[in-house]
Backbone as numpy.savetxt, mean C-alpha at the origin, in Angstrom:
# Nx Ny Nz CAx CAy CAz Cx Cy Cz
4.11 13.03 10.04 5.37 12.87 9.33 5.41 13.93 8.24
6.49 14.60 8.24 6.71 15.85 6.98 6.64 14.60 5.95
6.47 15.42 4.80 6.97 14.95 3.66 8.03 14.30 2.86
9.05 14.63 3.95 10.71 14.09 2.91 10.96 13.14 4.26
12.05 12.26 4.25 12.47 11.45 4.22 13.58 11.40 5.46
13.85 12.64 5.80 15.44 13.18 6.62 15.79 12.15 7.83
14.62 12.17 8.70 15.68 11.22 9.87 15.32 9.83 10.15
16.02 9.13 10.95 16.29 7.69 10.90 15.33 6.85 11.66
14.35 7.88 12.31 13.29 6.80 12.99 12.42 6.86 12.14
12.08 8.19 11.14 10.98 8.14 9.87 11.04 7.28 8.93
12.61 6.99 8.60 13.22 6.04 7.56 12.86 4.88 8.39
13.12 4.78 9.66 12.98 3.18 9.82 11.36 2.55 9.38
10.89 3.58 9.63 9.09 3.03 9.48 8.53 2.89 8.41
9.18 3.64 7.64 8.86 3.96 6.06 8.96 2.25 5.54
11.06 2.47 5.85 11.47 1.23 5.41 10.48 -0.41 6.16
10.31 -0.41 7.28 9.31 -1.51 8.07 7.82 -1.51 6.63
7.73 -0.41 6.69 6.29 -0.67 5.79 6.60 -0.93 4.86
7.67 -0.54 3.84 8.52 -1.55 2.69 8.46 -3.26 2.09
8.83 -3.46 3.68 9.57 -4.95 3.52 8.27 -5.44 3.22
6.91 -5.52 2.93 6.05 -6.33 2.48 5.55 -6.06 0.76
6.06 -7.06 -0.26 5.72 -6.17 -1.50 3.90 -5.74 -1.53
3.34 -6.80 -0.59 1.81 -5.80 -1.27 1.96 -4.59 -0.27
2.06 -4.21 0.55 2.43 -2.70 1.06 2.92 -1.73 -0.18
4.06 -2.31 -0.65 4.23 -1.60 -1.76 3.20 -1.57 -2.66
2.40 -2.56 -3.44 1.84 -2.29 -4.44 0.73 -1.25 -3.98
0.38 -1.60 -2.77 -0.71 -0.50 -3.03 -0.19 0.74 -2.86
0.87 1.34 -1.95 1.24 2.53 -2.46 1.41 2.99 -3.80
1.68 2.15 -4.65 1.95 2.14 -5.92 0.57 2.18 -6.79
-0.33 1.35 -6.50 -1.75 1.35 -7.35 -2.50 3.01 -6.84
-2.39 3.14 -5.53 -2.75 4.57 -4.75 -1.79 5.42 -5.40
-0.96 5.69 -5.80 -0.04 6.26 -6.64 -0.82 6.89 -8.35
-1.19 6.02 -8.47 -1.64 5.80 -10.22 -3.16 6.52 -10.32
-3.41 6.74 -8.77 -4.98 7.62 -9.06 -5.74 8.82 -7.98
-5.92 9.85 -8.34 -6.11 10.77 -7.04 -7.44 10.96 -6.52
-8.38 9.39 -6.79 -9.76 9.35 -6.07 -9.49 7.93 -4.97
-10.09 8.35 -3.58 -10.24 7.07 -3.15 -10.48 5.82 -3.95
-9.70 4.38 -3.31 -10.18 3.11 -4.23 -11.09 2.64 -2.77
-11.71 1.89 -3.41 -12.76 0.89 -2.34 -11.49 0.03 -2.16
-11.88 -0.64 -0.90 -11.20 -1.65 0.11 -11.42 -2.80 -0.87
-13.02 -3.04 -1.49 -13.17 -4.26 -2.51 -12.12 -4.05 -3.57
-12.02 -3.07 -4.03 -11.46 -2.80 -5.46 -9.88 -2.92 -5.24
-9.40 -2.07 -4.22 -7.78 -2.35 -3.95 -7.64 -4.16 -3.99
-8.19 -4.74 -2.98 -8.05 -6.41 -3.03 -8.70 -7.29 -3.79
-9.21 -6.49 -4.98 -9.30 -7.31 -6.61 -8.33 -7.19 -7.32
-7.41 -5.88 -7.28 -6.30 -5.38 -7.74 -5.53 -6.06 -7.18
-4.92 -6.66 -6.29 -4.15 -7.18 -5.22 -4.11 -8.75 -5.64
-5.34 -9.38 -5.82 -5.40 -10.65 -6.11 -5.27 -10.61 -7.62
-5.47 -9.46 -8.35 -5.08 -10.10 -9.70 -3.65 -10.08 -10.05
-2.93 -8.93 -9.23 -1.29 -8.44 -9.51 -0.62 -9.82 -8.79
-1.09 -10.38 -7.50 -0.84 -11.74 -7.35 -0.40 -13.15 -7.76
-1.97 -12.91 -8.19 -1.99 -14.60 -8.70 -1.26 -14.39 -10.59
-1.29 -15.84 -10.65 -0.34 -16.06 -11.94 -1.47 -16.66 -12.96
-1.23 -16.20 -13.92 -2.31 -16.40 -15.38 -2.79 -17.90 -15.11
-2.28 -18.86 -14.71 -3.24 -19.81 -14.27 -4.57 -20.17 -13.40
-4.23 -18.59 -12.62 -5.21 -18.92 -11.15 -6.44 -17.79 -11.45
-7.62 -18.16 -11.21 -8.74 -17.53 -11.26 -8.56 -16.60 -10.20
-8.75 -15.60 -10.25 -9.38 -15.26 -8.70 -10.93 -15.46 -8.15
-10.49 -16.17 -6.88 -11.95 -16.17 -6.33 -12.82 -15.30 -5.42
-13.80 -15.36 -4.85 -14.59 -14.34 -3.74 -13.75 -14.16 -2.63
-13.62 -15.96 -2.02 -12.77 -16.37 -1.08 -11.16 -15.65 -1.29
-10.58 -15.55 -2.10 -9.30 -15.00 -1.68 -9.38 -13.47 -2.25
-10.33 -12.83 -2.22 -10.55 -11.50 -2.40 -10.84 -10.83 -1.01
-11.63 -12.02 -0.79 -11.93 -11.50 1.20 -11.03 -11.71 1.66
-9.62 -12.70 1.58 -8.98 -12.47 2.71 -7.84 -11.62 2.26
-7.63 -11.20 1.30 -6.77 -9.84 0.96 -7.78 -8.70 1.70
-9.11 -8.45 1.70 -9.52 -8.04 2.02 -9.58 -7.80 3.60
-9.47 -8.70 4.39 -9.05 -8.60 5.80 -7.67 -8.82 5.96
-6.80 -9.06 5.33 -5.40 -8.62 5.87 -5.22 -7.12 5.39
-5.76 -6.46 4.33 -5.53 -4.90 4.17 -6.28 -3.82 5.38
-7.46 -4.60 5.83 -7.84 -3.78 6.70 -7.47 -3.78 8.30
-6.96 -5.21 8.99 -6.60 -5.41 9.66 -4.78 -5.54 10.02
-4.07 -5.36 8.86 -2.55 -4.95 9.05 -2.10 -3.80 8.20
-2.45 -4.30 6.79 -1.20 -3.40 6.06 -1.97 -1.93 5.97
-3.09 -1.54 6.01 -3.45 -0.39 5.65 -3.74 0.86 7.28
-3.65 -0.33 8.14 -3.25 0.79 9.56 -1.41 0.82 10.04
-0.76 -0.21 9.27 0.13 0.49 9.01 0.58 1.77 8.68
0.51 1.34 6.89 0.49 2.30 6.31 -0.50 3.71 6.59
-0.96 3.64 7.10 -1.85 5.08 7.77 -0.92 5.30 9.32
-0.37 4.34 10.17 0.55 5.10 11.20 1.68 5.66 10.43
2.26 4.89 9.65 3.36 6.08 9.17 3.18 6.86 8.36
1.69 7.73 8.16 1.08 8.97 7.61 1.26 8.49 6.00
1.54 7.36 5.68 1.58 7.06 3.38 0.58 6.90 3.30
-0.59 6.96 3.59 -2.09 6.60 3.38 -2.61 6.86 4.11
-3.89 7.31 3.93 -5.71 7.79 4.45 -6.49 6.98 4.29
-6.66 6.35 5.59 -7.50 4.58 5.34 -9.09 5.34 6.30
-9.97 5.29 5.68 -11.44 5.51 6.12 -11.69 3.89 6.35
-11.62 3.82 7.68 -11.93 2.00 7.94 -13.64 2.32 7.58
-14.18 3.13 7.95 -16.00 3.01 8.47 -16.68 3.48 6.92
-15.81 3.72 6.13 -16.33 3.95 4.65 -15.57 2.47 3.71
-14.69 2.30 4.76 -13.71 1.18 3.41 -13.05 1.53 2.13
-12.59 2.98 2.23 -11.93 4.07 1.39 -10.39 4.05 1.73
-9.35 4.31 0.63 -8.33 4.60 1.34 -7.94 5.48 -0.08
-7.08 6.33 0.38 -6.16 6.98 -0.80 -4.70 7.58 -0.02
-3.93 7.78 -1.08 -2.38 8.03 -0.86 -2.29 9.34 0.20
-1.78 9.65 1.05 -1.34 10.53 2.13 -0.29 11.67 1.30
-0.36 12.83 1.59 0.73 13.46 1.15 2.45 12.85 1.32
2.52 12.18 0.94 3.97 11.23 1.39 5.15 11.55 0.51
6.23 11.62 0.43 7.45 11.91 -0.19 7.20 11.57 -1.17
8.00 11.91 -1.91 7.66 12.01 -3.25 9.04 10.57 -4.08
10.37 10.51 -2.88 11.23 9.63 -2.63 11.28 8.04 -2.91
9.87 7.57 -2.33 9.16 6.22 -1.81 9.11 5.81 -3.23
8.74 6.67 -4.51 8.35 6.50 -5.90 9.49 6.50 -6.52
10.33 7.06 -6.08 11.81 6.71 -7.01 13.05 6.39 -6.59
12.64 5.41 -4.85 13.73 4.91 -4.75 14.93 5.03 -4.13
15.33 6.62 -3.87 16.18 7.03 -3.10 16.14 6.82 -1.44
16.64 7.23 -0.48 17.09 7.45 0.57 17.48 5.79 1.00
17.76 5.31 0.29 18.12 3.50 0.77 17.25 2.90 0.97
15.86 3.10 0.37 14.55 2.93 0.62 14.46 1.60 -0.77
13.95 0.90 -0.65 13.46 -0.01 -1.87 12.27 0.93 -2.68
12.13 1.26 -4.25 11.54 1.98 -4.96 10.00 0.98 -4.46
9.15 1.93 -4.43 7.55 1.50 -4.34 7.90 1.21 -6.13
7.57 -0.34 -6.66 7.00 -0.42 -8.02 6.55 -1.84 -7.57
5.57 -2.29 -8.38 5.01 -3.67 -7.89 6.09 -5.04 -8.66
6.67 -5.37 -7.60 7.75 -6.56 -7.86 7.27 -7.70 -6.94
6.77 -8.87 -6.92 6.04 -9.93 -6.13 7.58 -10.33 -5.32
């Protein structure tokens, strides 16, 4: 996938990888830093942007953010080229991806973390 945004089957996939807000957040947390995050570390980030000042996070729901990022949202997001997911290291970082996705335009919902 180029970089920008132009035609309507790129937009559709973009937008498909959208409709889930943690899809978004992690484009968004992958956004905020230009070193790979660990697979652990993205879904500590994930469970804390989550849960609500009442809820601890536990091991148990760190692992299973942890297997839904590796088993859906992050081979997603790596088919439609927004992310570089190293499954066999458990690395991922942001893909050269539009620059668009961050502010919102092309009828796209803005990547910012909104639950």
């Amino acid at each position: 996938m180029s970089n920008t945004l132009e035609n309507t089957e790129v937009s559709t996939t973009v937008a498909r990888c959208l409709a889930r807000s943690r899809r978004r957040y992690v484009l968004h947390r992958l956004n905020e830093t230009e070193t790979p995050l660990a697979l652990a570390d993205l879904a500590e980030d994930i469970v804390d942007w989550e849960a609500d000042s009442s809820q601890a996070d536990s091991a148990e729901g760190i692992k299973r953010v942890q297997v839904a990022l590796h088993h859906v949202h992050l081979p997603m997001l790596a088919e439609a080229d927004l992310v570089e997911y190293d499954a066999a290291q458990r690395a991922v970082k942001l893909a050269d991806c539009p620059q668009e996705l961050f502010e919102g335009d092309q009828g796209l919902p803005a990547v910012t973390p909104s639950k």
